[in-house]
C-alpha positions as CSV (number, residue, x, y, z in Angstrom):
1,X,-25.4,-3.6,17.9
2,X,-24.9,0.4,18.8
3,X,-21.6,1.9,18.1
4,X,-20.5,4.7,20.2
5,X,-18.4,6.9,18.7
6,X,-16.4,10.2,20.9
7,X,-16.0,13.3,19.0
8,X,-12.8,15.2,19.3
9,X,-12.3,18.4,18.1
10,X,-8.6,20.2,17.9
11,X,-7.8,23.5,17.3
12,X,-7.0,23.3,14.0
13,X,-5.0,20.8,10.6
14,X,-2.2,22.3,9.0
15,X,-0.2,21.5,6.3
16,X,3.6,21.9,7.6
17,X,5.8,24.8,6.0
18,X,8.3,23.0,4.0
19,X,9.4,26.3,1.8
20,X,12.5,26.6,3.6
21,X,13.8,23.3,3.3
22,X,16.5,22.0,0.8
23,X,15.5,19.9,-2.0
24,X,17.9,16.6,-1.2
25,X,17.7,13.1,-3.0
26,X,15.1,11.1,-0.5
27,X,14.0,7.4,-0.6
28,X,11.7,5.6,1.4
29,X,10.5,1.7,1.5
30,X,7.3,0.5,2.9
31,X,6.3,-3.7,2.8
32,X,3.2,-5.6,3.7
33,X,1.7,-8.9,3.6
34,X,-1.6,-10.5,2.7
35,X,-2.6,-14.0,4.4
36,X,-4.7,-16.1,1.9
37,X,-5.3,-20.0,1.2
38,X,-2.8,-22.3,-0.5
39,X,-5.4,-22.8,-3.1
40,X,-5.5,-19.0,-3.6
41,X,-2.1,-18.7,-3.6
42,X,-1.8,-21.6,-6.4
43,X,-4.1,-19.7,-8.7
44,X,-2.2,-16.7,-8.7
45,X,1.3,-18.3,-9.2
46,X,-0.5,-20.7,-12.4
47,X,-2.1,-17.1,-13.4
48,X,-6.1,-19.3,-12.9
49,X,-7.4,-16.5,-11.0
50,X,-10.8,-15.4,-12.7
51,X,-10.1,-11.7,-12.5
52,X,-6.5,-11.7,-14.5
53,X,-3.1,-11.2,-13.7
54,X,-3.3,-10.1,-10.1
55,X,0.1,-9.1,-9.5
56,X,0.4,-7.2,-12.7
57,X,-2.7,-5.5,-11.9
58,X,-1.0,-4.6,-7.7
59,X,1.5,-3.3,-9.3
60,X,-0.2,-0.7,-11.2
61,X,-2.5,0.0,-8.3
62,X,1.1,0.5,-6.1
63,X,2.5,3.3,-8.6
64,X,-1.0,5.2,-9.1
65,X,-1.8,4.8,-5.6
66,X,1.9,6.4,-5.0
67,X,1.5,9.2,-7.6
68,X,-2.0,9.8,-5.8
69,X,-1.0,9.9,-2.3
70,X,-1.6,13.4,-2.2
71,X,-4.9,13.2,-3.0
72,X,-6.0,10.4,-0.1
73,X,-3.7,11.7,2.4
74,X,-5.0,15.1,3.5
75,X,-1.7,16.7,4.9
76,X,1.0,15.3,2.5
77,X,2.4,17.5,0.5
78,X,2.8,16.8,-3.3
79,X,6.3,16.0,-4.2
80,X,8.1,14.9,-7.5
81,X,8.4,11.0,-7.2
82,X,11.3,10.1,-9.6
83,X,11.4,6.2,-9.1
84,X,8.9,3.7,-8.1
85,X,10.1,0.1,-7.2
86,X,7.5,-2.5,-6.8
87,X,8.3,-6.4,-5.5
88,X,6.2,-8.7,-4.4
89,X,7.5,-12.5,-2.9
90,X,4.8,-15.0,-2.8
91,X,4.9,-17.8,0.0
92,X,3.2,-20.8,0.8
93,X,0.4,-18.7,2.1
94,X,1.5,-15.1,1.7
95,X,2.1,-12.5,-0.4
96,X,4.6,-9.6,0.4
97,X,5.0,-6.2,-1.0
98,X,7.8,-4.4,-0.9
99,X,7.2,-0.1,-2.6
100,X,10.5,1.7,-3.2
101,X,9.9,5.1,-3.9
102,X,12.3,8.3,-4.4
103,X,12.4,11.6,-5.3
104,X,14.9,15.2,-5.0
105,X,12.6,17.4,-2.8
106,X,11.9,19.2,0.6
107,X,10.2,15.9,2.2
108,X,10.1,12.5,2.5
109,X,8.4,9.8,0.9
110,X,7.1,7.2,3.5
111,X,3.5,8.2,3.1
112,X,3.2,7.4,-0.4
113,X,5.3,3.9,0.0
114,X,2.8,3.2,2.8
115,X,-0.3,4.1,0.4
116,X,1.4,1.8,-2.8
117,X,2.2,-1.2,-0.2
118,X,-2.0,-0.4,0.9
119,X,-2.9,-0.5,-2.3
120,X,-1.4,-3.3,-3.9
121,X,-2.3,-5.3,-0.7
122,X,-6.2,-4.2,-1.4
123,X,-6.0,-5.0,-5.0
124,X,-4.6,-8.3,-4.5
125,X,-7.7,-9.1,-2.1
126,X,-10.0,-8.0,-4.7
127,X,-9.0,-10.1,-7.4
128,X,-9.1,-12.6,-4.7
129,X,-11.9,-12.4,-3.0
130,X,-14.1,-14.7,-5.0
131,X,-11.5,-17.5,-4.2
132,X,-11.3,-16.8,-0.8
133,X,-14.7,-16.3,0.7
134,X,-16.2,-18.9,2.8
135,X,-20.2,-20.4,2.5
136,X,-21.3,-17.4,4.4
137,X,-19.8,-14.6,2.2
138,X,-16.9,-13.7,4.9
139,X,-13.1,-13.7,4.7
140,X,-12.3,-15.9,7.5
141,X,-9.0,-16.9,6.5
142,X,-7.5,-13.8,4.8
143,X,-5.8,-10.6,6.1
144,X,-3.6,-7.5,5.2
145,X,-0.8,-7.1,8.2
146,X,2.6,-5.7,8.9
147,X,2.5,-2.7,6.8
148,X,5.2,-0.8,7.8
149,X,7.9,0.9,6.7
150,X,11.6,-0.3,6.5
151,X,13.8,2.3,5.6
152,X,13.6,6.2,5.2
153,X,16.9,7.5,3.7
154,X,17.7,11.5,3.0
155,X,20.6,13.2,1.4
């Protein structure tokens, strides 16, 4: 099967001018979920899963994926984080992921919750994957959804 892709090309990317802008206290919060099987879910909580501790290892993944954001994120601008918060709340079948991150600067911080909550998400899955792949190799079962963010606070 073909894919078509359109190409659409705009003027111009730009980083925004920030220079002017007061360096305040800023926080932002960002959550998502992962879907997997009960049986999944079980070897993570009895710490059976083959690959390790798998929510130790998310919440590494979350705070260099934060720290990084810059780096993966073409027009965020690099900021000093001063706090990283990372929670995750395990349900019969899911696994939320909540990122709190803060800093004192001239922008907010969304971006690089978003990114953490991606990344812990992704690194959950991978630790996973073994335990949740069906006969022909796919995931039928398991997705990352509902990454959003929940609250953006400044000043």
């Amino acid at each position: 099967m073909e894919k078509q892709f359109t190409h659409i090309e705009s003027g111009r990317a730009r980083m925004i001018d920030i220079g002017e802008k007061q360096e305040i206290p800023r926080l932002a919060r960002a959550a998502g979920e992962i879907i997997l099987s009960g049986e999944t879910i079980e070897k993570i909580r009895t710490g059976t899963v083959e690959k390790g501790n798998v929510l130790a290892t998310a919440r590494v993944a979350a705070v260099l994926a934060v720290k990084k954001t810059p780096e993966i994120i073409p027009m965020c601008h690099q900021i000093p984080i001063t706090a990283i918060d990372v929670d995750f709340k395990i349900g019969e079948k899911t696994i939320s992921a909540e990122i709190e991150v803060r800093t004192i600067g001239k922008t907010g911080v969304e971006m690089e919750a978003l990114t953490g909550v991606s990344a812990a998400l992704l690194t959950i899955w991978d630790m996973v994957k073994s335990a949740e792949k069906d006969e022909s190799g796919n995931y039928p079962g398991t997705s990352i959804q509902n990454i959003r963010v929940l609250e953006k606070l400044k000043g």
